[in-house]
C-alpha positions in Angstrom: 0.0 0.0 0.0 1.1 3.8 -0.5 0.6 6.7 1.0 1.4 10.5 0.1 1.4 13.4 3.1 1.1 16.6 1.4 2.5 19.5 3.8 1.0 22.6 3.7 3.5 25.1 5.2 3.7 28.4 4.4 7.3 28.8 3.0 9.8 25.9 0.6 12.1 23.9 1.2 14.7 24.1 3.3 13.1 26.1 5.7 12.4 24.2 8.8 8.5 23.0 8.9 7.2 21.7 12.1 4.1 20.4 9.5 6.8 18.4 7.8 8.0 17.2 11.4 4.6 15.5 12.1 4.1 14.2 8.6 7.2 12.8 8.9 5.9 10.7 11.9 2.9 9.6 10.6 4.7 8.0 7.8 6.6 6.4 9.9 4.1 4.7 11.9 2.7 3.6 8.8 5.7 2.1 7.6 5.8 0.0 10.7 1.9 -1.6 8.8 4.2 -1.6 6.0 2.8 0.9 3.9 5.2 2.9 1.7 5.2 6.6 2.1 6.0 10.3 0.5 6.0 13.5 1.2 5.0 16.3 -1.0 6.0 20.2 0.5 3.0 22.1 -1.7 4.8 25.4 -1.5 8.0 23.7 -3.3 5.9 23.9 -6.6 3.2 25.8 -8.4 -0.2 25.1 -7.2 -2.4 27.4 -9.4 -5.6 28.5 -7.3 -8.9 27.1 -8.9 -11.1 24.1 -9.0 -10.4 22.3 -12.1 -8.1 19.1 -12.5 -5.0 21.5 -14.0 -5.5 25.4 -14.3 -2.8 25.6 -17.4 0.5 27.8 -17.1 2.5 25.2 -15.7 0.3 24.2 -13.0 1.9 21.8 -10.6 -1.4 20.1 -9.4 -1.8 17.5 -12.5 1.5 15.7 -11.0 0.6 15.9 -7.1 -3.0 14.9 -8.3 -1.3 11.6 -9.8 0.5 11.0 -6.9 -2.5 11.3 -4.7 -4.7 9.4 -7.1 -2.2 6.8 -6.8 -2.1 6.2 -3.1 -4.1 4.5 -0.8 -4.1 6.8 2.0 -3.8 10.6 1.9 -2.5 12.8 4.9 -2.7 16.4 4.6 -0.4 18.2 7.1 -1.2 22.0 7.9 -0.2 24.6 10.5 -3.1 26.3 12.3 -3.0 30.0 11.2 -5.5 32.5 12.8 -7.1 29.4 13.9 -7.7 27.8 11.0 -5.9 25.7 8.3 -2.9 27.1 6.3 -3.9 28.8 2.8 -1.8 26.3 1.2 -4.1 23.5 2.6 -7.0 25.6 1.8 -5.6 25.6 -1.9 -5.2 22.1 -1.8 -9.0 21.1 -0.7 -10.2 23.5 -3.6 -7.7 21.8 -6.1 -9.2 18.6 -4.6 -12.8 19.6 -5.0 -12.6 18.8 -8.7 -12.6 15.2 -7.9 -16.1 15.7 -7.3 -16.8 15.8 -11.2 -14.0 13.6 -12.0 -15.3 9.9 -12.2 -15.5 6.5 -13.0 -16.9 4.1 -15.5 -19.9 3.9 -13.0 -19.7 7.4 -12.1 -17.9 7.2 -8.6 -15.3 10.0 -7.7 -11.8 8.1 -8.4 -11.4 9.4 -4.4 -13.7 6.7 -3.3 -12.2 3.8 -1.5 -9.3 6.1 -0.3 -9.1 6.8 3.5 -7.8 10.2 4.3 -6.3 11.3 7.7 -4.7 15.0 8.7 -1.8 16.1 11.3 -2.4 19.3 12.5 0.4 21.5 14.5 0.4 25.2 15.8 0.9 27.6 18.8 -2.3 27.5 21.4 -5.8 25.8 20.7 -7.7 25.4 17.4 -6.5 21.8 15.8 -9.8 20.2 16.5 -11.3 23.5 14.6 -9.0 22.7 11.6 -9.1 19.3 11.6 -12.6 20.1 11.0 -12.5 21.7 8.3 -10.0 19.9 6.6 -12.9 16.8 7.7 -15.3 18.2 5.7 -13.5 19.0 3.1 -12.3 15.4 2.2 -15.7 14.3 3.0 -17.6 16.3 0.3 -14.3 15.0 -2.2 -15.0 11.2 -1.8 -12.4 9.8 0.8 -13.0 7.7 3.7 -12.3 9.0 7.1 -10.9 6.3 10.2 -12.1 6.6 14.0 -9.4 8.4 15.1 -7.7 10.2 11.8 -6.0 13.0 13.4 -3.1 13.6 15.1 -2.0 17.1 16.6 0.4 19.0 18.7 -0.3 22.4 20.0 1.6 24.7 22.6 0.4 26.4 25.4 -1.0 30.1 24.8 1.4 32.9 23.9 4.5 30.6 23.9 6.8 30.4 21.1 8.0 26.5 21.2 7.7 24.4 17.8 6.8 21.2 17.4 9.9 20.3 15.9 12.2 22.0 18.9 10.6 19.4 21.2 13.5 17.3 22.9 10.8 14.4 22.6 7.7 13.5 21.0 5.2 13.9 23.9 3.3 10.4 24.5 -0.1 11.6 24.0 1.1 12.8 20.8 3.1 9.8 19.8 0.0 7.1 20.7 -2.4 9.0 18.8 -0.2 9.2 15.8 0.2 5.4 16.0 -3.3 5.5 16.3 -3.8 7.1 13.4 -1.6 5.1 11.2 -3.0 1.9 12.3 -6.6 2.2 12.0 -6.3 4.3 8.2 -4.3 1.6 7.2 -7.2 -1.2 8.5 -9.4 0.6 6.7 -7.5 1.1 3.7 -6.8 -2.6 3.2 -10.8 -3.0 3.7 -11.9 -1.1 0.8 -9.0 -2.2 -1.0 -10.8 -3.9 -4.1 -14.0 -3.2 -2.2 -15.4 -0.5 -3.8 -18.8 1.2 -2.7 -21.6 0.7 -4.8 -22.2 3.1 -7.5 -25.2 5.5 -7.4 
């Protein structure tokens, strides 16, 4: 099985992403279920804005869109930002939402049958508000949602401390990750050549 995390920091490679940090975990943990993973840092190409498969001039998405439509399990990993979900991960679900018109012989999304899961990471409250969002998003696209299909890591109010400065990966943090990894991966290997029924 594959599996492709698509990080939504802000800024390119090589700046330091406490995003990339987690997503870096969670496809580690699924490597233990022996599930192969990659990581794709949006902001290191051009992701046009719009809702169509591939916006022209270059557009970055048709490659990432292979990549995802190739995978079994999709992570997207996003800051919170003024309490919500990065604009690059915001681009990403609208990029996503024209999977809602792209479709099979029997006119299923090709999303269906792919689970979904999102790491989430910030300074003070608000993951449960952007995992959310990012929720509903991949609902209304087709993929399948685990119990349990977040992971995050925030810091206490008005602190500075990233993720990725930890000295250790806290245990709550770690267990849910694991978590995570293990019960999208169940799932994934359940609707894996068990497709839902068409319309």
């Amino acid at each position: 099985m594959r599996a492709v995390a698509l990080v939504c920091f802000l800024a390119a490679s090589p700046a330091r992403s406490s995003s990339h940090h987690i997503a870096e975990q969670v496809l580690a943990q699924f490597a233990r279920h022996d599930v192969q993973g990659e990581i794709v840092r949006i902001a290191d190409h051009d992701v046009r804005p719009g809702t169509r498969v591939d916006m022209g001039d270059s557009d970055s998405w048709p490659a990432i869109r292979e990549k995802v439509l190739a995978a079994d399990i999709l992570v997207i990993a996003t800051p919170i930002w003024l309490g919500r979900p990065s604009s690059v991960c915001q681009r990403v679900l609208e990029r996503l939402n024209a999977e809602s018109s792209e479709t099979d012989g029997q006119g299923r999304p090709h999303t269906y049958g792919k689970v979904a899961a999102v790491a989430v990471d910030g300074n003070e409250d608000g993951a449960h508000k952007v995992n959310a969002n990012v929720f509903q998003g991949f609902n209304d696209v087709g993929f399948s949602l685990a119990p349990g299909a977040v992971t995050y890591w925030v810091s206490e109010a008005l602190q500075g401390t990233d993720y990725q400065d930890l000295d250790e990966t806290p245990e709550a943090v770690a267990s849910t990750t694991e978590t995570l990894a293990s019960n999208a991966v169940h799932l994934a290997r359940r609707l894996t050549g068990r497709p839902y029924p068409a319309a």
